[in-house]
N, C-alpha and C positions, 0 to 999 in steps of 0.2 A: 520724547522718550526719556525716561529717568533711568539714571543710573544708580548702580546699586552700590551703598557703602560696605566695603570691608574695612573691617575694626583692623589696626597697625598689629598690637600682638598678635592676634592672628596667622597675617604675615610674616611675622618675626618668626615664630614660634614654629612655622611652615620652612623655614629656609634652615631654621637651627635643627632640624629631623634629617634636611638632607644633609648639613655638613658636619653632622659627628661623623668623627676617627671611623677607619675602618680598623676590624679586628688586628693586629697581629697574624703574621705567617707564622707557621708552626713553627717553632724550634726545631733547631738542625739535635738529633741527639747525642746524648753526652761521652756515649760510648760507641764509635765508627771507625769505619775501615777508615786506615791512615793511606798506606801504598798498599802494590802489590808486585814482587817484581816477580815476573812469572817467564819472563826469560833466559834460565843461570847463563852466565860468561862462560864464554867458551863455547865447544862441542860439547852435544848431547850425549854422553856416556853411560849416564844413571851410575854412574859412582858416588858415593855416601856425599860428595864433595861438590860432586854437579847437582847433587839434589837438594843441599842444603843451602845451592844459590839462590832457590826459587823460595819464595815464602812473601810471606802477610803481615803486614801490621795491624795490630789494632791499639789506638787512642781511645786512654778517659781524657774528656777534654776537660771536666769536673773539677770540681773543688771540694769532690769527700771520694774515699776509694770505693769503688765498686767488684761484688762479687761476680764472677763472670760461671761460675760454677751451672754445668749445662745447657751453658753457650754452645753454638755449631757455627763454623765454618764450612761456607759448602759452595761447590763451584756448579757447573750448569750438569755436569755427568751425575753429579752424587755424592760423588770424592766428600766424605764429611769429619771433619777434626770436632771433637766434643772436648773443652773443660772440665777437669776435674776440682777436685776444691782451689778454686785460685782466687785471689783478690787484686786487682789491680789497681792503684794505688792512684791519685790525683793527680791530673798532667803527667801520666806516665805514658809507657809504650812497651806493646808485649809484642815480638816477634814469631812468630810457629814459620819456622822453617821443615819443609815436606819432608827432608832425611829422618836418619837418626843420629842421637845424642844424646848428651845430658840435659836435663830441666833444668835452667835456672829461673832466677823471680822473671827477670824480661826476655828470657827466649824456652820459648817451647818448641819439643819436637815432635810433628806429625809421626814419627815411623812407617816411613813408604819406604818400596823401594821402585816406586816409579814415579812417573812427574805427573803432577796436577793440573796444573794451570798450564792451560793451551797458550801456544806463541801465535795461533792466526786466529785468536779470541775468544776471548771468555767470558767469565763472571766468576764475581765473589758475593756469597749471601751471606750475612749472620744474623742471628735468630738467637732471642734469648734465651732462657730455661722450660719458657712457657711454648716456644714454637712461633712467638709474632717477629715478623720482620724485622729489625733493627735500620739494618744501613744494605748498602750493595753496591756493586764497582763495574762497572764492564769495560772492554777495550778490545780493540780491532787486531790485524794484524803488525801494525806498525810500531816498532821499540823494544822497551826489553819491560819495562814499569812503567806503572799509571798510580801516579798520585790521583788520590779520590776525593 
């Protein structure tokens, strides 16, 4: 019985197909929910004060600011907070707290006058201008905040 030569490149050239790099994982993106503390301290009163304990962060993790203008924040009911012209700035952090108040550059205010985010769980969706998915957060009944 004869056996059959296989040429070495061949070989070679067969092993080097299977041991190239696999892709890259997607990148984590550059603008995501940071926390959420959707517990406030205290009793639940719905006073301007309990409501503004509950709120969201969102992180540019980035190194150029990004416009967030007709971004939504939106929990599993609906509940939905929309941007208006806002920029948020590089390694920064914009807070929207559910009460009302004043805007400033890192805290915005939902103007609710009831609570959002559920203490026996929820979710947080944001979604860019265009309506694609960004980031999202969920958590059980246990705690007051989930870091995301």
């Amino acid at each position: 019985m004869r056996l059959r030569h296989i040429p070495t490149f061949a070989v070679a050239a067969s092993a080097a197909a299977v041991l190239l790099p696999a892709l890259p994982a997607e990148a984590a993106p550059t603008v995501r929910i940071r926390q959420v503390y959707y517990n406030s301290p205290g009793t639940d009163t719905r006073s301007n004060s309990s409501l503004n304990g509950e709120w969201i962060q969102i992180g540019n993790y980035g190194t150029t600011a990004r416009s967030l203008r007709g971004w939504k924040i939106r929990d599993r009911t609906g509940y939905t907070y929309t941007f208006g012209t806002y920029t948020l700035g590089a390694k920064k952090i914009v807070t929207v707290r559910t009460g009302k108040g004043t805007n400033t550059t890192y805290t915005k205010y939902w103007g609710r006058t009831s609570y959002v985010w559920n203490n026996t769980g929820d979710a947080a969706y944001l979604r860019n201008s265009a309506g694609t998915l960004i980031d999202s957060c969920s958590w059980g009944s246990s705690g007051s905040y989930k870091w995301c």
